[in-house]
C-alpha positions in Angstrom: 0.0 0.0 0.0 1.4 3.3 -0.6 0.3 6.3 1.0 0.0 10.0 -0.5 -0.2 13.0 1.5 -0.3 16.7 0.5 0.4 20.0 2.0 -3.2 20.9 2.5 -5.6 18.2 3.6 -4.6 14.5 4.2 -5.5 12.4 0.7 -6.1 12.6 -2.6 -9.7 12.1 -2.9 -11.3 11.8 -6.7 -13.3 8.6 -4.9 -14.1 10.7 -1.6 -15.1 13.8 -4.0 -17.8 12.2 -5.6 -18.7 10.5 -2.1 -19.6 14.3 -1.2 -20.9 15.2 -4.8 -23.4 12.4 -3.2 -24.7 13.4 -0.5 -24.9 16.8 -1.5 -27.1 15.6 -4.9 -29.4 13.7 -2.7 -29.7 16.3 -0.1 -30.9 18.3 -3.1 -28.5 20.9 -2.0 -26.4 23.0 -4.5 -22.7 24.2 -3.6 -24.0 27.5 -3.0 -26.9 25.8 -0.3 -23.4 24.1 1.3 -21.3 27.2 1.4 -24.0 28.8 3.6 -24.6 26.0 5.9 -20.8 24.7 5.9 -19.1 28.6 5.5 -16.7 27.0 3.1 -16.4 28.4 -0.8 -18.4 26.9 -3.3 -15.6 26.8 -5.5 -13.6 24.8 -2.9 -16.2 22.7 -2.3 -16.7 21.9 -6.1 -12.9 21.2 -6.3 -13.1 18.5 -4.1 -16.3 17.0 -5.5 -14.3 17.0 -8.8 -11.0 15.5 -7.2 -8.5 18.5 -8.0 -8.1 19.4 -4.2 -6.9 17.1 -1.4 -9.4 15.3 1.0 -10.5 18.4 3.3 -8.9 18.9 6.8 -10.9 17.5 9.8 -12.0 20.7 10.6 -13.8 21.5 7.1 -14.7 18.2 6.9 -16.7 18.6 10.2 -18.7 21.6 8.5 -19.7 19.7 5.7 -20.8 16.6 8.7 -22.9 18.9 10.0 -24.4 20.3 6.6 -25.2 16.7 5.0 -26.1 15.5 8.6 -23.7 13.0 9.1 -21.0 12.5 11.4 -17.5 13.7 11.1 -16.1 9.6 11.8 -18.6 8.6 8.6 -16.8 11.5 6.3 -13.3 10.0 7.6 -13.7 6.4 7.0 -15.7 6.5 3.9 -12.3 9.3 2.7 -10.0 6.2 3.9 -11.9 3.8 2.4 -12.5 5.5 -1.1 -9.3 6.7 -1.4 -6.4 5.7 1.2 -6.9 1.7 1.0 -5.7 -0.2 -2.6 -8.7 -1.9 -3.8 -7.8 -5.1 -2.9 -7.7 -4.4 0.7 -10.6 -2.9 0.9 -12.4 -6.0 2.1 -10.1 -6.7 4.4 -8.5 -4.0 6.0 -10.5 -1.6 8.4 -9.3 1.3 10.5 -11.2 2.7 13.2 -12.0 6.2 12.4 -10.8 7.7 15.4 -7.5 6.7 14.3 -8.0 8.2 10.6 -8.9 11.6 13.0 -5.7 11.4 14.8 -3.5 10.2 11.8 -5.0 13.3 9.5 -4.6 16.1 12.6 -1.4 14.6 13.5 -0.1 15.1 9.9 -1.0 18.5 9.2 0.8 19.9 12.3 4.0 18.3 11.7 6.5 20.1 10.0 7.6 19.3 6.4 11.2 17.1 7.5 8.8 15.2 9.8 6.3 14.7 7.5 9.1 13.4 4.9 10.5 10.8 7.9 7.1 9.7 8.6 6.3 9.0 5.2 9.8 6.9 5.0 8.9 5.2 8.0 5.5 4.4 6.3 7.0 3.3 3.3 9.6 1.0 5.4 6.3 -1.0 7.4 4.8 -1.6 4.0 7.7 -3.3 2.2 7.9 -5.2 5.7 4.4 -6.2 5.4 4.8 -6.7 1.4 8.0 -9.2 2.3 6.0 -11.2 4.7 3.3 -12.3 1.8 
């Protein structure tokens, strides 16, 4: 499995985009209706749904929660599950959604040399993993 992240937000998320694009269409809500209720851009928003921006921080993604009426650990594990896990594990490999939460807030604060050792170290449990197979 290897694992992306980007300066802003913690995945790539085409899958999780259209996950939003979703609930926002059958909550017959338009982007505008969402930038209201959520106080993010429209624009932003439609980004996302379209994959060209990262997989929002928590704390957007806890605006949108509240807009669509979900909750914040539903947006996280269905952005893990879309777009984190390789297909093939997708069946078989959960993560508790707290742990996403922690992972994603833990991330964004480090600073860029961190964030380049955890990736390493990231990189060095999956070619473990990969080796035992």
């Amino acid at each position: 499995m290897v694992i992306l992240f980007y300066k802003r937000g913690c995945l790539m998320g085409k899958g999780f985009g259209e996950y939003l694009k979703k609930l926002r269409d059958e909550r017959k809500m338009s982007l505008y209706d969402v930038e209201r209720e959520a106080k993010i851009s429209n624009a932003y928003l439609s980004q996302v749904e379209r994959g060209i921006r990262n997989v929002p921080s928590i704390k957007i993604l806890t605006r949108l929660a509240k807009a669509y009426g979900v909750s914040v650990d539903s947006l996280t594990s269905k952005a893990f599950e879309l777009d984190f896990l390789p297909k093939q594990s997708k069946e078989t490999f959960n993560i508790p959604a707290p742990d996403v939460n922690f992972i994603c807030r833990g991330y964004e604060k480090l600073s860029e040399e961190n964030r380049k050792m955890l990736k390493k170290f990231l990189n060095t449990l999956q070619n473990e993993d990969n080796n035992k197979k």
